[in-house]
C-alpha positions in Angstrom: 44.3 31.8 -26.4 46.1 31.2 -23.5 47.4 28.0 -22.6 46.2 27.9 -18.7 42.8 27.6 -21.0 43.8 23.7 -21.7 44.3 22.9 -18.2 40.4 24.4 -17.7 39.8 22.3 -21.0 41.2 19.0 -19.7 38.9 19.4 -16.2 35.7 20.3 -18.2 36.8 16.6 -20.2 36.9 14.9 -17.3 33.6 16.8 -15.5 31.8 16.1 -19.1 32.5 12.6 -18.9 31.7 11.8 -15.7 28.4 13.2 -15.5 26.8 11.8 -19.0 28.5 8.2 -19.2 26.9 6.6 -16.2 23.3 7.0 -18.5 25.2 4.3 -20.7 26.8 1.8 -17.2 23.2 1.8 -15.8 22.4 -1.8 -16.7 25.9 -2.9 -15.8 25.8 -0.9 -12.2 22.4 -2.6 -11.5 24.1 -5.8 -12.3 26.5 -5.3 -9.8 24.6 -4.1 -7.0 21.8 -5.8 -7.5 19.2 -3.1 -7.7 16.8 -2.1 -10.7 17.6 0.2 -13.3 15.2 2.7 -12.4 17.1 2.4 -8.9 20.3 2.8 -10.3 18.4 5.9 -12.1 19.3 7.8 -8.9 22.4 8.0 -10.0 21.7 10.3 -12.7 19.7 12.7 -10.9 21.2 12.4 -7.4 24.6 14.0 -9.9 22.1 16.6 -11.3 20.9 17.6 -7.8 24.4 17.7 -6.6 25.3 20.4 -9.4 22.5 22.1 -8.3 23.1 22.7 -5.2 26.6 22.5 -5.1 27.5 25.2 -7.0 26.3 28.2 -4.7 27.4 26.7 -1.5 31.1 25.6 -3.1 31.5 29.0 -4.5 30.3 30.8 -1.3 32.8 28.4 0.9 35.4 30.3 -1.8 34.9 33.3 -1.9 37.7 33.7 0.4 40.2 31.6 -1.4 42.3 32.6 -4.4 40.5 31.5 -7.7 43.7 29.2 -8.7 43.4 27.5 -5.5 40.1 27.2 -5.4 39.9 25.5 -9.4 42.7 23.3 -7.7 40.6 21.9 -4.6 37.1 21.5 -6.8 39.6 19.4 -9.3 41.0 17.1 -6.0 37.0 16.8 -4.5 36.1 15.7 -8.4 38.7 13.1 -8.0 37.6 11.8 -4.5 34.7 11.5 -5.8 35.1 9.3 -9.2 37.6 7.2 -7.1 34.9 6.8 -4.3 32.4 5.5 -6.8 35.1 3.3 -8.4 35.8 1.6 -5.6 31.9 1.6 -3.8 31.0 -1.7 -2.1 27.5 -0.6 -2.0 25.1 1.3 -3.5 24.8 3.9 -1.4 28.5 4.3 -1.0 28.3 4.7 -5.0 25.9 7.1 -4.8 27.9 9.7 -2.2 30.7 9.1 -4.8 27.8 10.6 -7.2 27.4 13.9 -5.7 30.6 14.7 -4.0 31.6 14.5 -7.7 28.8 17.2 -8.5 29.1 19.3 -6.0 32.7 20.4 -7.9 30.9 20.6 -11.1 29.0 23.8 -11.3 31.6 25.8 -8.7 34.7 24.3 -11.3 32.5 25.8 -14.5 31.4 29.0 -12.9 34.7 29.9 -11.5 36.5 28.6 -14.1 34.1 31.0 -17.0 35.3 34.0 -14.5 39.5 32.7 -15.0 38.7 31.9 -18.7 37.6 35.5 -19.5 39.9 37.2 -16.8 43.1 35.8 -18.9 41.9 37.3 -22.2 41.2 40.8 -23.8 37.0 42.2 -23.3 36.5 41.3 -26.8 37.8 37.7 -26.5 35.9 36.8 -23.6 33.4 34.5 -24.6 35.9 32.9 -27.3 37.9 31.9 -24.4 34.9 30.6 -22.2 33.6 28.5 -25.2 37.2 27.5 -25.5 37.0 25.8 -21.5 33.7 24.2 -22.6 35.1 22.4 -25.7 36.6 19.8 -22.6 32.6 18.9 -22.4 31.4 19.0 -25.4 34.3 16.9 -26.5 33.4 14.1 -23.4 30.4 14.1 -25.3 32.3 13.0 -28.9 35.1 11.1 -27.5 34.7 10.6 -23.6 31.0 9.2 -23.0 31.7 6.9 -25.8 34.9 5.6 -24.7 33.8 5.6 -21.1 30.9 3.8 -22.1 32.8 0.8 -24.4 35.5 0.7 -21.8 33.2 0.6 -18.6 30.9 -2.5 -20.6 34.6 -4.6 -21.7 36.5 -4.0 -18.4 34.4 -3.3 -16.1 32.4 -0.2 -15.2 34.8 0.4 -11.6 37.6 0.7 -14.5 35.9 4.1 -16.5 35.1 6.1 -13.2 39.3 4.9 -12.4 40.2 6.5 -15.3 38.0 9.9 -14.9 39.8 9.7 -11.5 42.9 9.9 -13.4 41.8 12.7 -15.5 41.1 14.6 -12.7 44.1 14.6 -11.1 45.9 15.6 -14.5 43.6 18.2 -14.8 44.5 19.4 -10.9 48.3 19.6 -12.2 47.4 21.3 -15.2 45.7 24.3 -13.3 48.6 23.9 -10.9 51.7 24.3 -13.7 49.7 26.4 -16.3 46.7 28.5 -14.6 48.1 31.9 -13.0 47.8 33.0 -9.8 44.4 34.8 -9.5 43.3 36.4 -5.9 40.1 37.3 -5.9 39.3 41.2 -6.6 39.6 43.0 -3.1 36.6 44.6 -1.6 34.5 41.6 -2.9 32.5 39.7 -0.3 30.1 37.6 -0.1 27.0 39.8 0.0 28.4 41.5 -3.3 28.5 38.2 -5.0 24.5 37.9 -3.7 23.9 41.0 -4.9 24.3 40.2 -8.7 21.0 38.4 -8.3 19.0 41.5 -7.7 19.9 42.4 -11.5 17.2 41.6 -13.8 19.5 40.8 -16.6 21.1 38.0 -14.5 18.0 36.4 -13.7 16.6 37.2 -17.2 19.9 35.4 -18.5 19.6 32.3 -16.0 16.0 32.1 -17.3 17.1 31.8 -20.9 19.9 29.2 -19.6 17.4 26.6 -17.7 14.8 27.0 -21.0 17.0 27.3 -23.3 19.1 24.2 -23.3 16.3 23.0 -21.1 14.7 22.6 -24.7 17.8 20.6 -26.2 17.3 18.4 -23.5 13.4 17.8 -23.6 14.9 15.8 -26.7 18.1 13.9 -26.3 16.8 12.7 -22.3 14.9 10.6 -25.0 16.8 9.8 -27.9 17.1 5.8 -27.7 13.8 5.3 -27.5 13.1 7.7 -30.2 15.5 6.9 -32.7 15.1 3.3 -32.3 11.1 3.4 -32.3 10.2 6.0 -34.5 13.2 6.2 -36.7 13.7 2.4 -37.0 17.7 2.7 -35.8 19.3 -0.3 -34.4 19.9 0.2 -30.5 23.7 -0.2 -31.5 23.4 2.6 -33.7 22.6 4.9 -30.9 26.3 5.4 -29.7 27.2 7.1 -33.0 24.2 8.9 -33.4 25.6 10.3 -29.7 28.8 10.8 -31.4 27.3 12.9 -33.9 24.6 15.1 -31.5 28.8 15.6 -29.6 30.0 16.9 -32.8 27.2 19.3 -33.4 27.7 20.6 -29.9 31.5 21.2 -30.2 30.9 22.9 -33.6 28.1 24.9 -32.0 29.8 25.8 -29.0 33.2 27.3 -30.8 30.8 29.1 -33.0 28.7 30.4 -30.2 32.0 31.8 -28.6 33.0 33.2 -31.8 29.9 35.2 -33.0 29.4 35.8 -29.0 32.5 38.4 -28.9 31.3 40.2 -32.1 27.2 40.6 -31.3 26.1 38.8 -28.0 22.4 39.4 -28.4 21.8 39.1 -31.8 23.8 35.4 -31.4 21.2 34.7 -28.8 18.0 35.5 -30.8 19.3 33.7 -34.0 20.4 30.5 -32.1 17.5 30.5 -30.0 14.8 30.8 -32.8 16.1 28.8 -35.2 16.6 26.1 -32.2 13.1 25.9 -31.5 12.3 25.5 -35.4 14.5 22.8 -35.7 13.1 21.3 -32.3 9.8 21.5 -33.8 10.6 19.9 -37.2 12.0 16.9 -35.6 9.0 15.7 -34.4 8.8 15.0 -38.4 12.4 14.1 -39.4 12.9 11.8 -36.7 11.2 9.4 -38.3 13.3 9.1 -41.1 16.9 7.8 -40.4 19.1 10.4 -42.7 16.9 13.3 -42.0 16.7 12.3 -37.9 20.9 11.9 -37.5 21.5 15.3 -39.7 18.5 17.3 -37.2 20.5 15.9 -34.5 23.4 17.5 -35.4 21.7 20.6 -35.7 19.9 20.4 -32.4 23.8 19.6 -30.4 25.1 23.2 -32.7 21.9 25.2 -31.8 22.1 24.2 -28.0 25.5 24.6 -27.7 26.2 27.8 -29.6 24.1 29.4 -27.0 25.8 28.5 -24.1 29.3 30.7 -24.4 26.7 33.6 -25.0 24.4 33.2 -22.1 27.7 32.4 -19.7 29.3 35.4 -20.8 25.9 37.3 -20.6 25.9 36.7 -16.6 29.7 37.7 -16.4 29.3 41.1 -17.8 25.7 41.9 -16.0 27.2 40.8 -12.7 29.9 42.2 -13.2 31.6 43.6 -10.1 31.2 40.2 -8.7 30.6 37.4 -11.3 31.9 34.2 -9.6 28.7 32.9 -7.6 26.1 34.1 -10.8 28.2 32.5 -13.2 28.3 28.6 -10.8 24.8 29.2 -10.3 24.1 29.7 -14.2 26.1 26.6 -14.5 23.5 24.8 -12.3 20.7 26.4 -13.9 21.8 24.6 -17.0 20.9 20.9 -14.8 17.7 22.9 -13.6 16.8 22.8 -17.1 18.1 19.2 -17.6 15.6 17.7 -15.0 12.8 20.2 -15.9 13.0 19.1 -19.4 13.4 15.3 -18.7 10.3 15.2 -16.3 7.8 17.6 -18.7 8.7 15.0 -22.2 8.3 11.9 -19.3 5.0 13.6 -18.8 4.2 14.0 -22.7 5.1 10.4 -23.1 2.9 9.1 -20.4 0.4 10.7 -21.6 0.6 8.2 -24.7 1.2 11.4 -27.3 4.4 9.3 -28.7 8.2 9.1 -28.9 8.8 12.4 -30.5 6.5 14.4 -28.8 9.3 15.7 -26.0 10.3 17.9 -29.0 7.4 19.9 -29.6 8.4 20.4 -25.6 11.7 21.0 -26.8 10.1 23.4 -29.0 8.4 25.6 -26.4 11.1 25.5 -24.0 13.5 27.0 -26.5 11.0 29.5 -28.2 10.2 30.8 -24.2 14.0 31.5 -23.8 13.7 33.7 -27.1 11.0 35.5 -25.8 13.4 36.5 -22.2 16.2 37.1 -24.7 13.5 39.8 -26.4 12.3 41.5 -22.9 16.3 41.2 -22.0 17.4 43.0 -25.2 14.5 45.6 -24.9 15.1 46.3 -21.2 18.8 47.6 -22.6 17.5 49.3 -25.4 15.5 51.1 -22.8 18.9 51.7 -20.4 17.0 49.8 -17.4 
C-alpha cells in the first residue's frame, strides 16, 4: 500500500477522535459552562448534523479544486475547528467549533475513499479504502480512550488542543506524502449529481444508513446496558469500548480484504450474520463474558461492511464518484441518529435496556434485504 495512505490514516485518527470522545467530556463540558447534560447533548448531534450536511455542500464547493488540495483545506477547517472549541468562552461558541469541525468530516472521507482507491490497482481498491479507515477505527481503540482520560485529568480544552494538533500533522502529511491529484477533466458538477439517479448508489447508501444504522441502535446505548443488564461496573465501560474498537479495526481490514476478492457475497455474509448476532445480544448481554465477547463481534460485523459498501458507491458512480462517496459517508451519521432516536423510542417505551438490539436487529437484516434486490438487479444487467 502506498504510503500517501498513512497521511489519509492519520486525518481519519484525528476526525475519529474528535467526533466520538466528546460522548465521554459531556459531564465535564456541562461543568464548565454551566448547562445540563442533555444541553451539552447538542454537541453530539449538532457534529452529526454537521456531517450530514456538510459533506455534499463541501464536496460541491470542490469540485473545482484539485483533490490534494482540497484533502489539505478540509484537514486546516478540521483544525479551526477543534481549536475553536478548545478555546470557546461559551457555549455556543463551542458548539460552532462543533460543526465547522463536521462539516470536513464527510467531504475528507468521501474524497479521501476516491484518492485511496485512485493510488492503487482495481483489485486493491477497497483494501486501500479500509486501509484510510483504520485512522477511525483505531480513534475508537486508542484515541476516544485517551482523549477521554486526558480531557477528565487535564482538562477537557486540553484533548480538543491535542486533536487540533493532529490535524495539522495530518494537513502536512497529505502535503509531503499524498500526490498531486486534479480532478478527471470533463467532470462537473451535474455529473457528480448524476450518480444519484443510479439505483445501485442509492440501493448502496440505503444498506450504509441501515446497515451500520443497526451497529449503532446498540452501542448509542451501551453504558446503560452493560452496567444494568450485564451488572458491569461504570468504570468498566471504557474497556469494554476498547474492545467494541478492536472488533471494528479487525472487522474493517477484513472487510477491505474479502471486499477486493467478492464484494457482494462480503456484504450478504457480514450483513446476515450481523443481524443474528444483534439479535442474540438481547440474551448475552446479560451475562458479562458472553456480553464483552458479542461486542466484539458486533464492532467486526459493522465494520467489515463499511470498506464494501464505500467501495460499492465508487464503482456504481463511477465516472464521477467524489460527491456519492461524501454523501455515503454522511449517510453513515444518517443511520447514527436514526438508530439512536428508534432504541430511545424502544426504551421509553419501558421494553428494557437491551431492547435497541432487536432494533439493531431489523435495521441490519433490512440492509440485507437491499443488498439481495441490489445483487439481483445485476444478475438481471439493470
Amino acid at each position: 500500500m502506498p504510503l500517501a495512505l498513512l497521511a489519509l490514516a492519520i486525518g481519519a485518527f484525528g476526525i475519529g477522535t474528535t467526533e466520538f470522545v466528546i460522548m465521554g467530556l459531556l459531564p465535564e463540558v456541562a461543568a464548565d459552562y454551566g448547562v445540563s447534560i442533555p444541553t451539552a447533548g447538542f454537541l453530539v448531534t449538532g457534529y452529526a448534523l454537521g456531517v450530514v450536511l456538510g459533506a455534499p455542500v463541501m464536496t460541491v464547493l470542490g469540485t473545482r479544486v484539485p483533490r490534494k488540495r482540497m484533502l489539505m483545506l478540509l484537514m486546516g477547517l478540521f483544525t479551526a475547528g477543534n481549536l475553536l472549541s478548545a478555546l470557546a468562552p461559551a457555549f455556543g461558541v463551542m458548539l460552532a467549533g462543533r460543526v465547522v469541525a463536521s462539516l470536513a468530516h464527510g467531504a475528507f472521507f468521501g474524497i479521501g475513499a476516491v484518492v485511496a482507491a485512485g493510488l492503487v490497482a482495481p483489485e486493491k481498491r477497497a483494501g486501500a479504502i479500509a486501509t484510510m479507515f483504520t485512522g477511525l477505527t483505531v480513534a475508537n481503540v486508542v484515541g476516544v480512550p485517551l482523549g477521554t482520560y486526558v480531557g477528565q485529568s487535564l482538562g477537557w480544552r486540553v484533548t480538543f488542543l491535542v486533536v487540533a494538533a493532529l490535524g495539522v500533522l495530518g494537513l502536512l502529511g497529505i502535503a509531503r506524502l499524498v500526490p498531486e491529484l486534479p480532478r478527471p477533466d470533463g467532470v462537473r458538477v451535474r455529473h457528480e449529481f448524476a450518480a444519484f439517479g443510479n439505483v445501485q448508489v442509492l440501493l448502496a447508501m440505503g444498506m450504509t444508513v441501515l446497515g451500520f444504522g443497526g451497529v449503532f441502535a446498540a452501542i448509542t446505548y451501551i453504558t446503560p446496558m452493560m452496567t444494568e443488564a450485564a451488572g458491569f461496573a461504570g468504570s468498566s465501560v471504557t474497556w469494554l469500548l476498547v474492545l467494541l474498537g478492536l472488533g471494528m479495526v479487525a472487522g474493517n481490514l477484513l472487510g477491505g480484504r474479502f471486499a477486493d476478492r467478492a464484494l457482494m457475497p462480503m456484504l450478504y455474509v457480514s450483513l446476515a450474520a450481523l443481524t443474528v448476532v444483534l439479535a442474540l445480544f438481547t440474551l448475552t448481554a446479560h451475562h458479562k463474558v458472553a456480553a464483552a465477547l458479542t461486542l466484539l463481534l458486533i464492532g467486526a460485523l459493522g465494520f467489515a461492511t463499511v470498506p464494501p459498501l464505500q467501495k460499492r458507491v465508487l464503482d456504481q458512480a463511477s465516472g464521477a464518484p467524489t460527491l456519492a462517496s461524501a454523501v455515503n459517508i454522511g449517510a453513515f451519521n444518517l443511520g447514527n441518529a436514526l438508530a439512536a432516536w428508534l432504541g430511545g423510542l424502544v426504551i421509553s417505551a419501558g421494553l428494557g435496556w437491551t431492547a435497541p438490539n432487536w432494533v439493531g436487529a431489523a435495521l441490519a437484516a433490512s440492509a440485507l434485504v437491499l443488498a439481495a434486490v441490489s445483487g439481483a438487479l445485476e444478475r438481471r444487467g439493470s
